[in-house]
C-alpha positions as CSV (number, residue, x, y, z in Angstrom):
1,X,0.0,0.0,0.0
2,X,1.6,3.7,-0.7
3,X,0.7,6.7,0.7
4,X,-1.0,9.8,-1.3
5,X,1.6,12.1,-3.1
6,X,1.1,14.6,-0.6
7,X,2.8,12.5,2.6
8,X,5.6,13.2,4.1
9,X,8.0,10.5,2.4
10,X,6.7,11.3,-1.5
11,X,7.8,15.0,-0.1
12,X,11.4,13.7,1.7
13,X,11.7,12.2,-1.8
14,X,10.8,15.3,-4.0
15,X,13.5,17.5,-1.9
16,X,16.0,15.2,-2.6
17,X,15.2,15.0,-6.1
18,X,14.9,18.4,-6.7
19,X,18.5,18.8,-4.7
20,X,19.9,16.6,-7.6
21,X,20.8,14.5,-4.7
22,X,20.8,10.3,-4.4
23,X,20.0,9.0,-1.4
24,X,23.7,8.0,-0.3
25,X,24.9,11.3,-1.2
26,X,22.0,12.9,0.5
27,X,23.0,10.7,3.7
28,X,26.2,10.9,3.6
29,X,25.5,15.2,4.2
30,X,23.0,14.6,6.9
31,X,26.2,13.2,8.6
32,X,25.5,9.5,7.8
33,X,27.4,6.3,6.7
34,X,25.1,5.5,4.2
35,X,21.6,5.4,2.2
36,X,20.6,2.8,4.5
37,X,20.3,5.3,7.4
38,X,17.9,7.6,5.9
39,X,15.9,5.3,3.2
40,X,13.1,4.9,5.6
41,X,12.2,8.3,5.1
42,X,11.2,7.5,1.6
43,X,9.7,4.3,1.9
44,X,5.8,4.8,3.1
45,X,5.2,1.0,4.2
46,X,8.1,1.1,6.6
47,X,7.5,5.2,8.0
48,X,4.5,5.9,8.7
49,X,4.6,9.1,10.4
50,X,2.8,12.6,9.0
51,X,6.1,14.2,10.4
52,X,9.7,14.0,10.3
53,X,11.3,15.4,13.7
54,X,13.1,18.6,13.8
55,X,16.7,17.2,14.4
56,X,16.5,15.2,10.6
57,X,14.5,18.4,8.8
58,X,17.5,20.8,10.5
59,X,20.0,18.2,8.8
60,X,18.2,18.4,5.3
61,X,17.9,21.8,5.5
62,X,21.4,22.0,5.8
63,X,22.5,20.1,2.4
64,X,19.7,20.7,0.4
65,X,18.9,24.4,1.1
66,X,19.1,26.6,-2.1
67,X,19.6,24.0,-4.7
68,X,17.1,22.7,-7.2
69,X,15.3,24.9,-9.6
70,X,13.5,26.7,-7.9
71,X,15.8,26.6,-5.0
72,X,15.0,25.0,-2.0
73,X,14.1,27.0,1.1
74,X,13.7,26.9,4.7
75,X,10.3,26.6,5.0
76,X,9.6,24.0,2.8
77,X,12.0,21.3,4.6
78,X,10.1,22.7,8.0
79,X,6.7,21.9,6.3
80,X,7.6,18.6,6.9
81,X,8.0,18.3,10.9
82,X,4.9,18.9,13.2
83,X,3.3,22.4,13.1
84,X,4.5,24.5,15.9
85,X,1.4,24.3,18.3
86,X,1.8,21.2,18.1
87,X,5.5,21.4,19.5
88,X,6.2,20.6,23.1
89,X,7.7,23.3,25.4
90,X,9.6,24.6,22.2
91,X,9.5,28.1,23.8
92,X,11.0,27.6,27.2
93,X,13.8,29.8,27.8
94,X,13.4,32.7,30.7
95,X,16.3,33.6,30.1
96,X,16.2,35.0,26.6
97,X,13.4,38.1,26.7
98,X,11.4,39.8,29.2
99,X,8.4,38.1,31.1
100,X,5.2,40.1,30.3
101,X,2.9,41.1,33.7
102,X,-0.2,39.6,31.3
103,X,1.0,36.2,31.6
104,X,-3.0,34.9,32.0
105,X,-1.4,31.7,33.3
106,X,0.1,30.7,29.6
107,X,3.5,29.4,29.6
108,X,5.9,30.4,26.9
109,X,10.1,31.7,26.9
110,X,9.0,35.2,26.8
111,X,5.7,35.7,28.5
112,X,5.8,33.9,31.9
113,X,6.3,35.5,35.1
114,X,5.9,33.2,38.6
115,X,3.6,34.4,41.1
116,X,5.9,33.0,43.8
117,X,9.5,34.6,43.0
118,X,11.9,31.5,42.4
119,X,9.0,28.8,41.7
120,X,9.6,26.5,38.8
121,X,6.0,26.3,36.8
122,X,4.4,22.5,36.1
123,X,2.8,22.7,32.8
124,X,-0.3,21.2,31.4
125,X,2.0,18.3,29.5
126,X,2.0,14.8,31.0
127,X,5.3,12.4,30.7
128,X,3.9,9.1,29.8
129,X,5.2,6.2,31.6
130,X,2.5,4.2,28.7
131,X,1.2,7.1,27.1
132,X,1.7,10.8,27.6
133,X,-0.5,14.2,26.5
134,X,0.5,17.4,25.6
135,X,-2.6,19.3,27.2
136,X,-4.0,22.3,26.8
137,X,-2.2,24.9,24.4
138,X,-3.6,28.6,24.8
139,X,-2.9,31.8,23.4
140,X,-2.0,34.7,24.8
141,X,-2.5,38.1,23.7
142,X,1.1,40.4,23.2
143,X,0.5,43.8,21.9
144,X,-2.0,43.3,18.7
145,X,-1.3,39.3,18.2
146,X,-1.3,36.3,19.4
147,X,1.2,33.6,20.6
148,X,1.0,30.0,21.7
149,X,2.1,28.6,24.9
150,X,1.4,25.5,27.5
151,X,-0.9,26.4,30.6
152,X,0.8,26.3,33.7
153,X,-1.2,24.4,36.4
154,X,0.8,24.6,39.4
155,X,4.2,26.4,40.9
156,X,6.9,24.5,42.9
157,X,8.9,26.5,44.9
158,X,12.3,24.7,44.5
159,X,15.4,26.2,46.3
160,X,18.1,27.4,43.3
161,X,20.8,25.6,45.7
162,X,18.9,22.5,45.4
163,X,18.6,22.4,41.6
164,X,22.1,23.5,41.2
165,X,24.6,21.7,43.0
166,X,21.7,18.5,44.2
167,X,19.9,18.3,41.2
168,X,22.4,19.3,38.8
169,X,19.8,21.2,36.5
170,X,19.6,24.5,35.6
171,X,17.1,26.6,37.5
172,X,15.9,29.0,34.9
173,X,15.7,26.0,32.3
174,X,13.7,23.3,34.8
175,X,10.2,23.2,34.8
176,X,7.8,20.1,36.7
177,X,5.7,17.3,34.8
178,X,3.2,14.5,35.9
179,X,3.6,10.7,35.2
180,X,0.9,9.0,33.8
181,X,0.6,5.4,33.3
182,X,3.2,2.4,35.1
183,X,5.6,1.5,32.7
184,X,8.2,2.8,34.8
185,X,6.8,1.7,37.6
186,X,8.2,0.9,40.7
187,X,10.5,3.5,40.2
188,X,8.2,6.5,39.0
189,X,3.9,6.1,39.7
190,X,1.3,7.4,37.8
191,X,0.5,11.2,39.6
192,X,4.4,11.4,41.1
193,X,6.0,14.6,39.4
194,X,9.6,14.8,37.8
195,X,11.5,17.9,37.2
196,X,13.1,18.0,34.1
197,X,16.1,20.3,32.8
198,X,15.1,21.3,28.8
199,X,18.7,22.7,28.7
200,X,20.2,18.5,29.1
201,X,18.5,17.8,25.4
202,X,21.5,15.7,24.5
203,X,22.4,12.0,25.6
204,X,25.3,12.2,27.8
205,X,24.6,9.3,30.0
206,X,22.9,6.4,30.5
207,X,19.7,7.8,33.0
208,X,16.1,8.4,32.5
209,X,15.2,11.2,30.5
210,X,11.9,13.0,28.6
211,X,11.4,11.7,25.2
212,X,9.4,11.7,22.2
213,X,9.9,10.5,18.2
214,X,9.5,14.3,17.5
215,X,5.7,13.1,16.6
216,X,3.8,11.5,19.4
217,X,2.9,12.2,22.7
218,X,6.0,12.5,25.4
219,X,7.0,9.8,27.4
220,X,9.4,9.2,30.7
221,X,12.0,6.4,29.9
222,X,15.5,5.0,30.5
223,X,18.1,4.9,27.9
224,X,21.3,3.0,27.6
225,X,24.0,3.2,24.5
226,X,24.3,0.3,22.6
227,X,28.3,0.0,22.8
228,X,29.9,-0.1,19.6
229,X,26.9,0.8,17.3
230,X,26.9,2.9,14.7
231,X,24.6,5.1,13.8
232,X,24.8,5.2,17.2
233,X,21.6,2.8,18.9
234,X,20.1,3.4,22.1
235,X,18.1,1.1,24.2
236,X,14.2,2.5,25.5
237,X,14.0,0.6,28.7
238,X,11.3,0.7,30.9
239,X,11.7,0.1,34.9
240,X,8.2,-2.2,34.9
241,X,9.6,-5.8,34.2
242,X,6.7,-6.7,32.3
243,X,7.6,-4.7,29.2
244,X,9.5,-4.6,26.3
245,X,12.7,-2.8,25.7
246,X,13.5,-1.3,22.8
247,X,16.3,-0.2,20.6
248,X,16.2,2.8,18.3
249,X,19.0,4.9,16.6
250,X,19.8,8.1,18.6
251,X,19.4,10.4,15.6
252,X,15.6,9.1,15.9
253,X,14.9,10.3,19.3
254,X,13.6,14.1,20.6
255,X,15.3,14.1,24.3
256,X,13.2,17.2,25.9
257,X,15.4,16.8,28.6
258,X,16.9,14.9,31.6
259,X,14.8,14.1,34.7
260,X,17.0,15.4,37.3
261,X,14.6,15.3,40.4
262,X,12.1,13.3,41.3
263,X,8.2,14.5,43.6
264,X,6.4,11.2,44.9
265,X,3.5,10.5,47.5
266,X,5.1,7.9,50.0
């Protein structure tokens, strides 16, 4: 069965195409051994996403941008990853602008302010130790538009201290999430909280970390290298012995960020 022309892989193919590109040459620029690595992409019966994640459209972008006639641009390698309401805490950075006073409870990198000075904000997305959920996305008027961010449902007051030299998680880049579901149970129940640093978005270690596929819904899981591999592989394990682990090439994972702290009802 293919899909219509319009899916994501007849599109992934059309770029390349259009770049003048074959698929080892194309691979080998996205910073792979070979065709092998990326061929999924084109192939509808074996990817059957709607999206690609944003780590493989920035490493398109970056070989086939401006060739082709008509050139290749930006937005139409982006076109192919999830639309950005549909991102998950994409805009988290305090750090970066000013916090607007009409903050109406949304949650986004430039328009959040804490009603408790120092408190790190839990947002309406649930880590799924099964299956997780986004929650509600709301917009939030600034100056004569509109901008998307996650509601915040509840402030931790967290001492800076703690996060820093405890934790070892930046402050101004942690933020709190539930656990749903007991895959990674006993370790992690469903309604226990996790604080989890956006700024650790890169596997360092082997520990438990937020993840998604860059499509579906974020989940709470343990990774571990696969020594030796290459592309580099990583085991998804999950603490409940009754479940399956998994192994996935790195490149294919979204890592939000670590879990660096841990809220539980004993």
């Amino acid at each position: 069965m293919t899909k219509p022309v319009d899916s994501v892989t007849e599109k992934f193919r059309q770029l390349r195409e259009r770049a003048g590109l074959s698929m080892d040459e194309l691979a080998k620029g996205m910073g792979y051994k070979g065709a092998s690595s990326i061929q999924r992409y084109e192939n509808p019966d074996e990817y059957k996403k709607e999206f690609i994640s944003p780590d493989i459209a920035a490493k398109l972008l970056k070989v086939v941008s401006g060739k082709g006639v008509p050139p290749i641009e930006a937005k139409e390698v982006w076109a192919l990853t999830r639309p950005a309401n549909g991102s998950l805490v994409s805009t988290f950075d305090p750090d970066l602008s000013e916090h607007s006073a009409e903050s109406d409870g949304g949650f986004t990198r430039e328009h959040w302010r804490p009603h408790i000075d120092g408190a790190v904000p839990e947002i309406d997305v649930k880590l799924g130790a099964g299956e997780g959920a986004i929650g509600e996305v709301i917009n939030l008027p600034v100056g004569d538009a509109n901008i998307s961010g996650h509601r915040v449902v509840a402030e931790w007051l967290i001492p800076t201290d703690y996060l820093r030299s405890e934790a070892k998680a930046s402050p101004t880049h942690t933020l709190v999430m539930e656990v749903v579901g007991d895959s990674m149970h006993p370790t992690y129940a469903p309604g226990d909280r996790v604080l989890v640093d956006l700024s650790q978005n890169r596997m360092v270690s082997d520990t438990v970390y937020a993840i998604s596929d860059g499509t579906a819904e974020p989940q709470i899981k343990r990774l571990q290298r696969v020594p030796f591999s290459s592309p580099i592989e990583v085991k998804i394990i999950s603490d409940n012995p009754n479940l399956e682990t998994f192994t996935v090439e790195l490149d294919r994972l979204k890592i939000i960020g670590r879990i660096c702290g841990h809220i539980a009802r004993k």
